[in-house]
DSSP file (Angstrom, degrees, kcal/mol; ACC not computed):
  #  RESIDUE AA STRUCTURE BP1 BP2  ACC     N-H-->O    O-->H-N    N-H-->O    O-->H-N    TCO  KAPPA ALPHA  PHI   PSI    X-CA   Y-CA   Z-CA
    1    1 A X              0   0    0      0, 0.0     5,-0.0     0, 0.0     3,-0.0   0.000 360.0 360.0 360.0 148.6  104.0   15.8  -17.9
    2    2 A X        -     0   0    0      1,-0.1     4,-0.0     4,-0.0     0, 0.0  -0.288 360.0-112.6 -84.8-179.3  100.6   14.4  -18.8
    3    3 A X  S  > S+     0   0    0      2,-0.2     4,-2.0     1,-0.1     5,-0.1   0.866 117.6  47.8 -81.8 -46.4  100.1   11.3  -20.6
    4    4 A X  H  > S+     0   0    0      2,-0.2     4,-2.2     1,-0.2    -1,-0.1   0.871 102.9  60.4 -29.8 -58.2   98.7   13.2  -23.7
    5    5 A X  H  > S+     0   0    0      1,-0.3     4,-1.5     2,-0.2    -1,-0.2   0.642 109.1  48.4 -60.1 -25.5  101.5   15.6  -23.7
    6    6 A X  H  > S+     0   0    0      2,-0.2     4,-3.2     3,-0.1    -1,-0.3   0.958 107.8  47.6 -83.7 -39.9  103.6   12.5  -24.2
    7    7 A X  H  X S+     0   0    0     -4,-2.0     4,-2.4     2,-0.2    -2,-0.2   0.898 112.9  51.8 -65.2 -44.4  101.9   10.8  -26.9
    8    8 A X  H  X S+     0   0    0     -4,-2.2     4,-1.6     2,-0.2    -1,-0.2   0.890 113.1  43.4 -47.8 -56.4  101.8   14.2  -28.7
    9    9 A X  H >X S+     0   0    0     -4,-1.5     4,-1.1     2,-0.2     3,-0.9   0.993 116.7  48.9 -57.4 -84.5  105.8   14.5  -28.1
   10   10 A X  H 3X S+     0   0    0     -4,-3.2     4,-1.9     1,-0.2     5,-0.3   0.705 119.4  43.3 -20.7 -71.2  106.2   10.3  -29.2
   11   11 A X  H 3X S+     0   0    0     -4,-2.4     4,-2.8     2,-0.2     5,-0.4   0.760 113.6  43.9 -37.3 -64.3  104.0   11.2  -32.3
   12   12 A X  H <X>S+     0   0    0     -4,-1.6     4,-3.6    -3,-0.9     5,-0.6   0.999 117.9  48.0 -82.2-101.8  105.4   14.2  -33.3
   13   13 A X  H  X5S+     0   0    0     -4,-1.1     4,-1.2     1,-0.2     5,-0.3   0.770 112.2  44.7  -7.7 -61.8  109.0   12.7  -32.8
   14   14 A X  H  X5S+     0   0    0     -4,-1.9     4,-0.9    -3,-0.3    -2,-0.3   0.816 112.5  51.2-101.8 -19.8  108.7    9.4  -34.6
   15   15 A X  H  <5S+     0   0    0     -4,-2.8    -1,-0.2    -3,-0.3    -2,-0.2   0.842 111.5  50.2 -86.4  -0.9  106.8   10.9  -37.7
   16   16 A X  H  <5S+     0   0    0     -4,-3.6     3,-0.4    -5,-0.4    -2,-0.2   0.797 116.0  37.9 -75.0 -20.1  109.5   13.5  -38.1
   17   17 A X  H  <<S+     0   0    0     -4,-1.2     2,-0.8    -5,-0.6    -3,-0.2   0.951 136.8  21.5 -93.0 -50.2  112.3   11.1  -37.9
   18   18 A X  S  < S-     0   0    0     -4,-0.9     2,-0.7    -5,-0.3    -1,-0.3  -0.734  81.8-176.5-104.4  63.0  110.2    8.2  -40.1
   19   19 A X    >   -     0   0    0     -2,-0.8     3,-0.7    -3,-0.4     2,-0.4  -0.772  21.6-126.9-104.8 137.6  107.5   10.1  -42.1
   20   20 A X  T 3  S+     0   0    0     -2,-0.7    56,-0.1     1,-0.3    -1,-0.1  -0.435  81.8  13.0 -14.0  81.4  105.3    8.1  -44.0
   21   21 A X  T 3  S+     0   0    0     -2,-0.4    38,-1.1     1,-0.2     2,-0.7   0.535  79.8 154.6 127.0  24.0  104.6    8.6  -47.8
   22   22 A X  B <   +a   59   0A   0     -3,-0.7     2,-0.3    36,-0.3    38,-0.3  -0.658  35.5  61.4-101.0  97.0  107.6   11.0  -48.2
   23   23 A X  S    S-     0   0    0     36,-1.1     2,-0.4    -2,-0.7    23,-0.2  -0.873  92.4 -55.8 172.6-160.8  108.9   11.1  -52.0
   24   24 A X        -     0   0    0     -2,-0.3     2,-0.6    34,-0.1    21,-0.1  -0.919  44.7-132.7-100.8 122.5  107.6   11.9  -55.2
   25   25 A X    >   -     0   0    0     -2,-0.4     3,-0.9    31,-0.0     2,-0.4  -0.831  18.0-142.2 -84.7  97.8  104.5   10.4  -56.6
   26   26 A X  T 3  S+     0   0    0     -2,-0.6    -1,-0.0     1,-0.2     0, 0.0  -0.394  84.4  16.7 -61.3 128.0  104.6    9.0  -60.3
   27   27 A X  T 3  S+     0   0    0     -2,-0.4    -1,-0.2     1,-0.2     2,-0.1   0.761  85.9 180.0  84.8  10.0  101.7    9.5  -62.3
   28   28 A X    <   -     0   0    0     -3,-0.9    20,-0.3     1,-0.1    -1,-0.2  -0.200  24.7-156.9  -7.8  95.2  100.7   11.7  -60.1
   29   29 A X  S    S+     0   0    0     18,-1.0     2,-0.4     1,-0.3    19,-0.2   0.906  80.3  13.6 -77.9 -42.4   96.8   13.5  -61.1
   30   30 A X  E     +B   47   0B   0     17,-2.7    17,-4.3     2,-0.0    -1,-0.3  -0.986  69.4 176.3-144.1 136.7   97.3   17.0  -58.8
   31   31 A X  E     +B   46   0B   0     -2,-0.4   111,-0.4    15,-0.2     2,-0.4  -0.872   3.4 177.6-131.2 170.3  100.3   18.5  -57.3
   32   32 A X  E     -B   45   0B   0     13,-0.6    13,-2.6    -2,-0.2     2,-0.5  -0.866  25.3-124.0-174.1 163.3  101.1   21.7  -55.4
   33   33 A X  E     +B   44   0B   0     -2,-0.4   112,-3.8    11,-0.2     2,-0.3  -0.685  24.6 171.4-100.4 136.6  103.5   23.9  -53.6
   34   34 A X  E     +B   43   0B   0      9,-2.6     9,-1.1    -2,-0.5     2,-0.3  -0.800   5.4 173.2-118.6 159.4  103.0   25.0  -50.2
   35   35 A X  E     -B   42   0B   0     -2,-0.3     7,-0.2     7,-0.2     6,-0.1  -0.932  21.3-144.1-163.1 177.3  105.8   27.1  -47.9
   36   36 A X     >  -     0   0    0      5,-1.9     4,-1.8    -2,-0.3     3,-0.5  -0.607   8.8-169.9-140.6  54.4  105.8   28.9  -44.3
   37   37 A X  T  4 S+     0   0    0      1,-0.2     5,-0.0     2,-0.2   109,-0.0   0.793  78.9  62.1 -46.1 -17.4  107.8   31.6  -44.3
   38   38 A X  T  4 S+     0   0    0      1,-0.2    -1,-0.2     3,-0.1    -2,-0.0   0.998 122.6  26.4 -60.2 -65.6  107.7   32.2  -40.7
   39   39 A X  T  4 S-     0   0    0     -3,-0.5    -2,-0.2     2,-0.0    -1,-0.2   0.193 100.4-122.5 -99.0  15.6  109.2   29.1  -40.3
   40   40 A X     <  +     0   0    0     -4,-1.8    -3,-0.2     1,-0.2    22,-0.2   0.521  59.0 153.6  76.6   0.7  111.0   28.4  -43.5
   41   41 A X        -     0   0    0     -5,-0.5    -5,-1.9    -6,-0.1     2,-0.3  -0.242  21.9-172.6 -68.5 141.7  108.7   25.0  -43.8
   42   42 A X  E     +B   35   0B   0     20,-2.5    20,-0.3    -7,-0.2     2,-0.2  -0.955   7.1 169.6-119.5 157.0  108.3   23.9  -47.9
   43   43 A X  E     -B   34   0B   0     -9,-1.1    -9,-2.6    -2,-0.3     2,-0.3  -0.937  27.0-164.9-157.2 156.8  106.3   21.4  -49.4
   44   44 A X  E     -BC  33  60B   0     16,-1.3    16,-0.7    -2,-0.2     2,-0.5  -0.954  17.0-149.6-143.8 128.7  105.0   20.0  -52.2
   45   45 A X  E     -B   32   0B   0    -13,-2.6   -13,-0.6    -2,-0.3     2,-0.5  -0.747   7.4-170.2-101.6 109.7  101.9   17.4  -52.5
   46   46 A X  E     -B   31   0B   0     -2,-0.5    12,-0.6    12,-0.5     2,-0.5  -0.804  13.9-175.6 -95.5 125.5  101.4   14.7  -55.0
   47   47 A X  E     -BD  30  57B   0    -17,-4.3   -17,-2.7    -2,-0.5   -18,-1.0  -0.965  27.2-136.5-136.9 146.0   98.2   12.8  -55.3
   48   48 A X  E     -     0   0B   0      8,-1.5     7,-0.6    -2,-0.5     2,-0.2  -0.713  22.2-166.4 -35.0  35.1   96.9   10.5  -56.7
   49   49 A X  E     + D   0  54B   0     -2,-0.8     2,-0.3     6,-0.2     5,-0.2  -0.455  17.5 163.7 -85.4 113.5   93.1   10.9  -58.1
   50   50 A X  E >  S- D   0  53B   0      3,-2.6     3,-3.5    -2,-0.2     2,-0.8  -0.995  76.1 -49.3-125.9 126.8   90.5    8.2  -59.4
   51   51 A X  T 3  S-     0   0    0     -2,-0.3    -2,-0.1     1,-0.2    31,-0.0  -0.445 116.4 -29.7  75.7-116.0   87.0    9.7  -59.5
   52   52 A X  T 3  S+     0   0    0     -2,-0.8    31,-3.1     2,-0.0    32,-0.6   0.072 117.4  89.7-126.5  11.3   86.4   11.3  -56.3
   53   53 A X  E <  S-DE  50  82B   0     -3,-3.5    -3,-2.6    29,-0.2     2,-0.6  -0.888  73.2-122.5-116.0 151.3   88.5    9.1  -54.1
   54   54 A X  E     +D   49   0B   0     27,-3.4    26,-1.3    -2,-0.3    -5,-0.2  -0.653  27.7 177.1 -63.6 122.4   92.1    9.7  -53.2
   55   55 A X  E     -     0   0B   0     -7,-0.6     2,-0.3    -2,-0.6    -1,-0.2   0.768  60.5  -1.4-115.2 -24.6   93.9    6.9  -54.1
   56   56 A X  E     -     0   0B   0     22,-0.1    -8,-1.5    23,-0.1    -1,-0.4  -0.932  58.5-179.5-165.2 139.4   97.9    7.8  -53.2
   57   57 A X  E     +D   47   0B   0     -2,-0.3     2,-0.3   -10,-0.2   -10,-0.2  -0.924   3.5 172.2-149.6 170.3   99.6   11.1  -51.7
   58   58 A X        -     0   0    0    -12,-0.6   -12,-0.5    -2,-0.3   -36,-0.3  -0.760  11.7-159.5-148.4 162.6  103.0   11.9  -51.0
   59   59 A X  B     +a   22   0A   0    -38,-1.1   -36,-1.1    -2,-0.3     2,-0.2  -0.773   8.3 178.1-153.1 159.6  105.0   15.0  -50.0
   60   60 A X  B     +C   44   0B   0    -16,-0.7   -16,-1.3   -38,-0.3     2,-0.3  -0.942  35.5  86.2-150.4 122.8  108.6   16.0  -50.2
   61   61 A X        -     0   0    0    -18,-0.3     2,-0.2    -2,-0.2   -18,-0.2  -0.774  69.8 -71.5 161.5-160.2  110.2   19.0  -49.2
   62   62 A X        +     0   0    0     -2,-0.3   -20,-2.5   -20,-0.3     2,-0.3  -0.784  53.0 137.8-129.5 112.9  111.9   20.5  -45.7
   63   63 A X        -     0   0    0     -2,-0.2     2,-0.1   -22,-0.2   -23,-0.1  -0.907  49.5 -72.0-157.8-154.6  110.3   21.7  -42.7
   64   64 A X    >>  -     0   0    0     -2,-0.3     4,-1.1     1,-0.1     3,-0.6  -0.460  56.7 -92.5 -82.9 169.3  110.1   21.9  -39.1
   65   65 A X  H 3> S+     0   0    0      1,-0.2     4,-1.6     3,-0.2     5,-0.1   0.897 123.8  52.4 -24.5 -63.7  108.9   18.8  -36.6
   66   66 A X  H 34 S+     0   0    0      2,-0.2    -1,-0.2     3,-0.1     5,-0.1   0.851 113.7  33.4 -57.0 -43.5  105.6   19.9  -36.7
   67   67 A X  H X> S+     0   0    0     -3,-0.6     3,-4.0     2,-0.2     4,-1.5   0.946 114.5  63.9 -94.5 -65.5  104.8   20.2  -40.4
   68   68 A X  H >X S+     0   0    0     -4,-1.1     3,-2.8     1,-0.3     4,-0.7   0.520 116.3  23.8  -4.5-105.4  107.0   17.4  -41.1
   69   69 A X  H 3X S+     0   0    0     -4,-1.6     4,-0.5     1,-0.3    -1,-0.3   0.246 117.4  66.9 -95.1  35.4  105.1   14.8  -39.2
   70   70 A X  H <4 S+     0   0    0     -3,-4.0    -1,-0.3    -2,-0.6    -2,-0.2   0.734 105.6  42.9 -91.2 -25.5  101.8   17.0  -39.6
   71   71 A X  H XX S+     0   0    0     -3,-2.8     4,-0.7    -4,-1.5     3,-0.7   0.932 115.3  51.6 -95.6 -37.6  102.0   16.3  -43.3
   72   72 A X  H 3X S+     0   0    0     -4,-0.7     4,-1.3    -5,-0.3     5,-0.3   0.973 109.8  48.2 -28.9 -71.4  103.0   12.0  -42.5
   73   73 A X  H 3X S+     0   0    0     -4,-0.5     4,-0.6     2,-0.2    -1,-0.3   0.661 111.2  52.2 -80.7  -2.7  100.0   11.8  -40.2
   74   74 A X  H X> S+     0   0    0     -3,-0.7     3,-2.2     2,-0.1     4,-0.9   0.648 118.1  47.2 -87.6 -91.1   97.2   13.9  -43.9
   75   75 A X  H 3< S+     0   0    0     -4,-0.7     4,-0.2     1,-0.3    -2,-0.2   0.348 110.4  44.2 -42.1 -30.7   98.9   11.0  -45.9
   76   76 A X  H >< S+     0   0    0     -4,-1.3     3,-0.6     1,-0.2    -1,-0.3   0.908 119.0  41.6 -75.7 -51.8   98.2    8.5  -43.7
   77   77 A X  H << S+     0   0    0     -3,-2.2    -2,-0.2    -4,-0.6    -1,-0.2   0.698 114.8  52.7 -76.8 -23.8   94.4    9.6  -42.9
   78   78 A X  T 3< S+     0   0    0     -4,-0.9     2,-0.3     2,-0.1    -1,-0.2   0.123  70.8 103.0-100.1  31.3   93.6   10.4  -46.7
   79   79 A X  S <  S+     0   0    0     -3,-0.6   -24,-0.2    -4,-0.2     3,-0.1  -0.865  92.6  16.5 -92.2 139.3   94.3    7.8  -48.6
   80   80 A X  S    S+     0   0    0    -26,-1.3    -1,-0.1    -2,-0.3    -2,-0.1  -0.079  99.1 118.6  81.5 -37.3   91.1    5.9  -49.5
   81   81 A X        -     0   0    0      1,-0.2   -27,-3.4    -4,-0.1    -1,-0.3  -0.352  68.7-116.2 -75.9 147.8   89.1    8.7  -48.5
   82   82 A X  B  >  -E   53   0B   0    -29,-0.2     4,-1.8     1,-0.1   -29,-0.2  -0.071  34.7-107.7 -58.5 170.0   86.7   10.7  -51.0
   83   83 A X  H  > S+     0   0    0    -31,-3.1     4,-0.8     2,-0.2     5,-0.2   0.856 126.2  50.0 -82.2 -44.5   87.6   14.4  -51.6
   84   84 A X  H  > S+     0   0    0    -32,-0.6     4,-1.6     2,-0.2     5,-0.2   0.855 112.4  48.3 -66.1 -27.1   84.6   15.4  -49.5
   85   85 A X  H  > S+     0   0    0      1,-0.2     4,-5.6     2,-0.2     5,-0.3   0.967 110.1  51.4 -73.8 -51.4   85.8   12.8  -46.6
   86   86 A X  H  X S+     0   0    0     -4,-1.8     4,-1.4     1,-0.2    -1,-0.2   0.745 113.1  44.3 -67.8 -19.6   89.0   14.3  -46.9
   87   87 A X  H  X S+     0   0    0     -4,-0.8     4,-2.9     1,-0.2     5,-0.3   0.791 109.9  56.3 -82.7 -17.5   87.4   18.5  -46.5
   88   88 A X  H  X S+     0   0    0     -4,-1.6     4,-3.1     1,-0.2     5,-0.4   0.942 111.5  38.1 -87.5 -24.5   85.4   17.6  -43.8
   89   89 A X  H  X S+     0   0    0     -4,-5.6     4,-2.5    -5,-0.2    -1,-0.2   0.967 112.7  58.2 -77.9 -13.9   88.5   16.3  -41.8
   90   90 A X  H  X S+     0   0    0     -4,-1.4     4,-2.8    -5,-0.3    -1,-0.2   0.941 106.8  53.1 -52.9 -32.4   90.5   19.2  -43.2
   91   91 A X  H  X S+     0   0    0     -4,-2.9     4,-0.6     1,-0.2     5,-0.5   0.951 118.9  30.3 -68.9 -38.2   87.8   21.3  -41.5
   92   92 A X  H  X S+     0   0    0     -4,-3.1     4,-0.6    -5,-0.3    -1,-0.2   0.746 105.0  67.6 -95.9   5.3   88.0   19.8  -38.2
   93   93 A X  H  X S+     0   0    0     -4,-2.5     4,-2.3    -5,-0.4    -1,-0.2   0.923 113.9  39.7 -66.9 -43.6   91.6   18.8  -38.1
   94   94 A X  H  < S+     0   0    0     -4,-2.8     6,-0.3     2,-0.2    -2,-0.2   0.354 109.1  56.5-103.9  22.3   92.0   22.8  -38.1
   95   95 A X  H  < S+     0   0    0     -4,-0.6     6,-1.2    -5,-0.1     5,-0.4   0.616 109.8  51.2 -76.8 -37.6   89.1   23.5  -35.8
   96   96 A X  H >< S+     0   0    0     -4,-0.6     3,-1.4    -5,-0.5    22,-0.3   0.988 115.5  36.7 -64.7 -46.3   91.0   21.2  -33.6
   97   97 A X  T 3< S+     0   0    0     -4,-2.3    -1,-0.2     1,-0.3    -3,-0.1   0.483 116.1  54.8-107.7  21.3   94.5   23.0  -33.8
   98   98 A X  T 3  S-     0   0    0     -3,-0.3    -1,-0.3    -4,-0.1    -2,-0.2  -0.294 111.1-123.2 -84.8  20.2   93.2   26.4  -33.9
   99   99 A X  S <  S+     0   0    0     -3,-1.4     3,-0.4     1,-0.2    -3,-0.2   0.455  79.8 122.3  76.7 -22.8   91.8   25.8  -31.4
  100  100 A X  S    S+     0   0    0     -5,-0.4     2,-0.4    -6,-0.3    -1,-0.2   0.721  71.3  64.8 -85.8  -3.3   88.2   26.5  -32.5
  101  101 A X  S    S-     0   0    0     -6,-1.2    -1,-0.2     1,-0.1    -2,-0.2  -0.862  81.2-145.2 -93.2  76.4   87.0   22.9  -31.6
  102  102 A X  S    S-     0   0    0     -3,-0.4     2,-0.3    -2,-0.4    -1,-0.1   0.534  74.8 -18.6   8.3 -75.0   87.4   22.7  -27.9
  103  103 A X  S    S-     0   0    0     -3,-0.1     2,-0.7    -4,-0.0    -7,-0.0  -0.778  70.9-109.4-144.3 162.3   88.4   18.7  -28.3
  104  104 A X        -     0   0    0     -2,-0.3    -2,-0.0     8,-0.1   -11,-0.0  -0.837  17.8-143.7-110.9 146.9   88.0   16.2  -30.8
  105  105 A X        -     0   0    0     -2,-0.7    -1,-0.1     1,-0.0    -2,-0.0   0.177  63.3 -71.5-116.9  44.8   85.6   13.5  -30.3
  106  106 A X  S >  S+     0   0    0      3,-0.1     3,-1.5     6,-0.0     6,-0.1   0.001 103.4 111.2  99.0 -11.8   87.2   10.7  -31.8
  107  107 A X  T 3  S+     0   0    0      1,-0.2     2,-1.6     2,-0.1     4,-0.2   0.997  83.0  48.3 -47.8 -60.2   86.7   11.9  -35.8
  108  108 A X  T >> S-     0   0    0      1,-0.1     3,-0.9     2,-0.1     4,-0.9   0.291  83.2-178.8 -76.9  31.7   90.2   12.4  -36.1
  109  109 A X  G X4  +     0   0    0     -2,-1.6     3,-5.9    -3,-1.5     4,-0.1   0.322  68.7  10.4   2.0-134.1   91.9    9.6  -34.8
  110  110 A X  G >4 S+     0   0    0      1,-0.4     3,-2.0     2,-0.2     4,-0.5   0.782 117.2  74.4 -49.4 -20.3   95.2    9.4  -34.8
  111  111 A X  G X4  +     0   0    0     -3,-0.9     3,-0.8     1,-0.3    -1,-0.4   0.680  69.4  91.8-107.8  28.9   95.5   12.9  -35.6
  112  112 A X  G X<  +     0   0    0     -3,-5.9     3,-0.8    -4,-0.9    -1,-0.3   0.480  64.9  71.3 -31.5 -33.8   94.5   14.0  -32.5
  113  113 A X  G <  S+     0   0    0     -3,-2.0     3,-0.4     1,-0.2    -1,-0.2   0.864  90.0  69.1 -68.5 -40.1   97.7   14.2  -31.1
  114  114 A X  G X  S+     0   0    0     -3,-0.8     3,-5.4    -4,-0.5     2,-1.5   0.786  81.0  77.7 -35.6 -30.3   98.2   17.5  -33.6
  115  115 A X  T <  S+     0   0    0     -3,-0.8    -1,-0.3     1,-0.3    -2,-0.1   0.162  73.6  76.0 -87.9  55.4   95.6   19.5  -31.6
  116  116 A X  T >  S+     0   0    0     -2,-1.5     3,-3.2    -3,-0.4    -1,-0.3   0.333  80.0  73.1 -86.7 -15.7   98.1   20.3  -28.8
  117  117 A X  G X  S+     0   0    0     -3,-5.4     3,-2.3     1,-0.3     6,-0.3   0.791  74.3  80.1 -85.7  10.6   99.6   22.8  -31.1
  118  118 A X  G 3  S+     0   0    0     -4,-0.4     3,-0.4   -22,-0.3    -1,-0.3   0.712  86.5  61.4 -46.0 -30.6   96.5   24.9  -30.5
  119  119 A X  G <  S+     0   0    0     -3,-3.2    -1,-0.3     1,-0.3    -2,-0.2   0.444 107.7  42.7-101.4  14.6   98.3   25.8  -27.4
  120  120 A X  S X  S+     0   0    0     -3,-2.3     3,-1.5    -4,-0.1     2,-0.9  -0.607  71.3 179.4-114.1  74.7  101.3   27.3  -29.5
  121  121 A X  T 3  S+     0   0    0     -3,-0.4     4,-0.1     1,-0.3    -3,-0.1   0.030  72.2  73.0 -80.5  25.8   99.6   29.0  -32.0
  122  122 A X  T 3  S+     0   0    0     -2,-0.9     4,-0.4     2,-0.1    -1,-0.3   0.087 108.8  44.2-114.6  -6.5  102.7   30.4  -33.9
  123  123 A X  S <> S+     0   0    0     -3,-1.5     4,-2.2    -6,-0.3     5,-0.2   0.474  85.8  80.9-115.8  -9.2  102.8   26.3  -35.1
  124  124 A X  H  > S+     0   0    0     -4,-0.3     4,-1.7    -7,-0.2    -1,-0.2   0.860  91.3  50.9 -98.7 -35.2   99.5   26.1  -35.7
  125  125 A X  H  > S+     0   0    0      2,-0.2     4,-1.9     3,-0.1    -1,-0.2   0.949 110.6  52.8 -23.8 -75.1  100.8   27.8  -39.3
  126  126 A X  H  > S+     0   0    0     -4,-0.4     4,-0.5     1,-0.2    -2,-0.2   0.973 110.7  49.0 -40.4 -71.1  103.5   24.8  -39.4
  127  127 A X  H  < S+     0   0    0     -4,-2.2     3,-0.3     1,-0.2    -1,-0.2   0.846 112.6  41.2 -23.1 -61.9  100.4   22.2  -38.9
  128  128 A X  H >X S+     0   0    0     -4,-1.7     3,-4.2    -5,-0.2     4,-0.8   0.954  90.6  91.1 -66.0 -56.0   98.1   23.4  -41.5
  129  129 A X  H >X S+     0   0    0     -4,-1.9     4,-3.4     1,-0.4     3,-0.7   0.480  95.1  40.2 -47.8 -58.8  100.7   24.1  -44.4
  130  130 A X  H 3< S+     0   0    0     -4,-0.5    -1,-0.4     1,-0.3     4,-0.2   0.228 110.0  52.5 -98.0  20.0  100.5   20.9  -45.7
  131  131 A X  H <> S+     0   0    0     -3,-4.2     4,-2.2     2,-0.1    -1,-0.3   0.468 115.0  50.3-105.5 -22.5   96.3   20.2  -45.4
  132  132 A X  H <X S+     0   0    0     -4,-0.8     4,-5.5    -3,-0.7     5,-0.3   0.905 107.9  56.1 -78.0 -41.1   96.0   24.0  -47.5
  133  133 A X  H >X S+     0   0    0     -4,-3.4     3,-2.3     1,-0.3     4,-1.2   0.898 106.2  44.5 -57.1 -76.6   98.5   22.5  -50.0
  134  134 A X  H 3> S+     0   0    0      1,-0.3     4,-3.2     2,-0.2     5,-0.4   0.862 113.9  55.0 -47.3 -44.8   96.4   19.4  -50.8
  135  135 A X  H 3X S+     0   0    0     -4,-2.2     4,-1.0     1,-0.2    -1,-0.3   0.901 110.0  39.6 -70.7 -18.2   93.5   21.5  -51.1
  136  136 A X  H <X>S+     0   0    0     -4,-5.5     5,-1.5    -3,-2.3     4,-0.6   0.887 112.1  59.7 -86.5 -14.8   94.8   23.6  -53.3
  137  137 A X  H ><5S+     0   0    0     -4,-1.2     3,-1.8    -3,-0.3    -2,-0.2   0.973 113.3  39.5 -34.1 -80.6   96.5   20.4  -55.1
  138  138 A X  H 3<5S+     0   0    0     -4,-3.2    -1,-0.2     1,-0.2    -2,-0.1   0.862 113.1  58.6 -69.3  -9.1   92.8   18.8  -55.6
  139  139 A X  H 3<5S-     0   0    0     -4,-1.0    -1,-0.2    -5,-0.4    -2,-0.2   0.577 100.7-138.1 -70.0 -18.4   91.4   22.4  -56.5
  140  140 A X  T <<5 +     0   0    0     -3,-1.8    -3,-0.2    -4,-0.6    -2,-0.1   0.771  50.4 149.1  64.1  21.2   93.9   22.7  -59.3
  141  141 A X      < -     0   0    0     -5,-1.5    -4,-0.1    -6,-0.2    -1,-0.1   0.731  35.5-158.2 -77.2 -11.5   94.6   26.1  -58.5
  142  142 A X        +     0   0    0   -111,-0.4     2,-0.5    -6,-0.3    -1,-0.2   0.623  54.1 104.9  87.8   2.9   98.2   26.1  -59.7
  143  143 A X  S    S-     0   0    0     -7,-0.2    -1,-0.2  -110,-0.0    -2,-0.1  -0.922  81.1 -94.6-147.0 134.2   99.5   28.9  -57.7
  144  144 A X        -     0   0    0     -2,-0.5  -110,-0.2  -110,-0.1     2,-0.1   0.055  32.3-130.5 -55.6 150.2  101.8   28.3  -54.7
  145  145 A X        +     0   0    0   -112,-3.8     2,-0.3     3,-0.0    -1,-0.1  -0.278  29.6 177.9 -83.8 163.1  100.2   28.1  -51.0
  146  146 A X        -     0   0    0   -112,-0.2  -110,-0.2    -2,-0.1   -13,-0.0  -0.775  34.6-128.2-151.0 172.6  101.9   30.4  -48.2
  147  147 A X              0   0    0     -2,-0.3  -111,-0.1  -113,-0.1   -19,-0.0   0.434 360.0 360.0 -88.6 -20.2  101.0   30.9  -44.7
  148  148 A X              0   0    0     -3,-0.0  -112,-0.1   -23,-0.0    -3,-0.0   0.523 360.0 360.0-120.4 360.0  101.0   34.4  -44.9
């Protein structure tokens, strides 16, 4: 197994078992609901909004390994970031696990380890759920996300 393939597995593993920001958000600016019905994942994203920066997120709800610690490793990387910081890595977090960005070239730090699921693209659904949620969260659009 490559050395990648391992860090992906570690990653993947220890934010599903321990993920990171996971609750309910008081005072909360923008929320929304996201689900997967392919894979049964729900979620729902609270944040936190002063200006134009992200200041706190959270999420709470059920899902598989993958959207589980896909949605641990968005809280961890957007907090502190502007709303613009935070589209342009949405865009290349899912060029990267779609596949449509060959490699990443260090923009995405640690959540790099996500673009292996480009080579299961039936997860690549799992991945995203919970970067579409936050955008529809800071969009305000008010009407639940799906995958499908």
């Amino acid at each position: 197994m490559s050395d990648l393939r391992e860090l992906y597995q570690e990653v993947i593993l220890d934010h599903t078992k321990r993920p990171r920001n996971f609750g309910t958000l008081e005072g909360s600016s923008h929320r929304a609901e996201g689900n997967n019905p392919l894979c049964g994942d729900e979620i729902r994203v609270t944040v936190k909004v002063d200006g134009d920066s992200i200041r706190e997120l959270r999420f709470e709800g059920a899902g598989c390994a993958i959207s589980t610690a896909s949605a641990s490793l968005m809280t961890e990387a957007l907090a502190g970031k502007t709303i613009e910081q935070a589209n342009c890595l949405f865009d290349r977090f899912h060029g990267v696990v779609t596949g449509e960005i060959a490699r990443d070239d260090g923009k995405l730090g640690k959540l790099a380890v996500m673009g292996g699921v480009a080579e299961y693209p039936l997860r690549v659904k799992c991945a995203t759920l919970a970067w579409h949620t936050l955008r529809a969260a800071l969009e305000g659009s008010g009407e639940p996300v799906t995958t499908e």
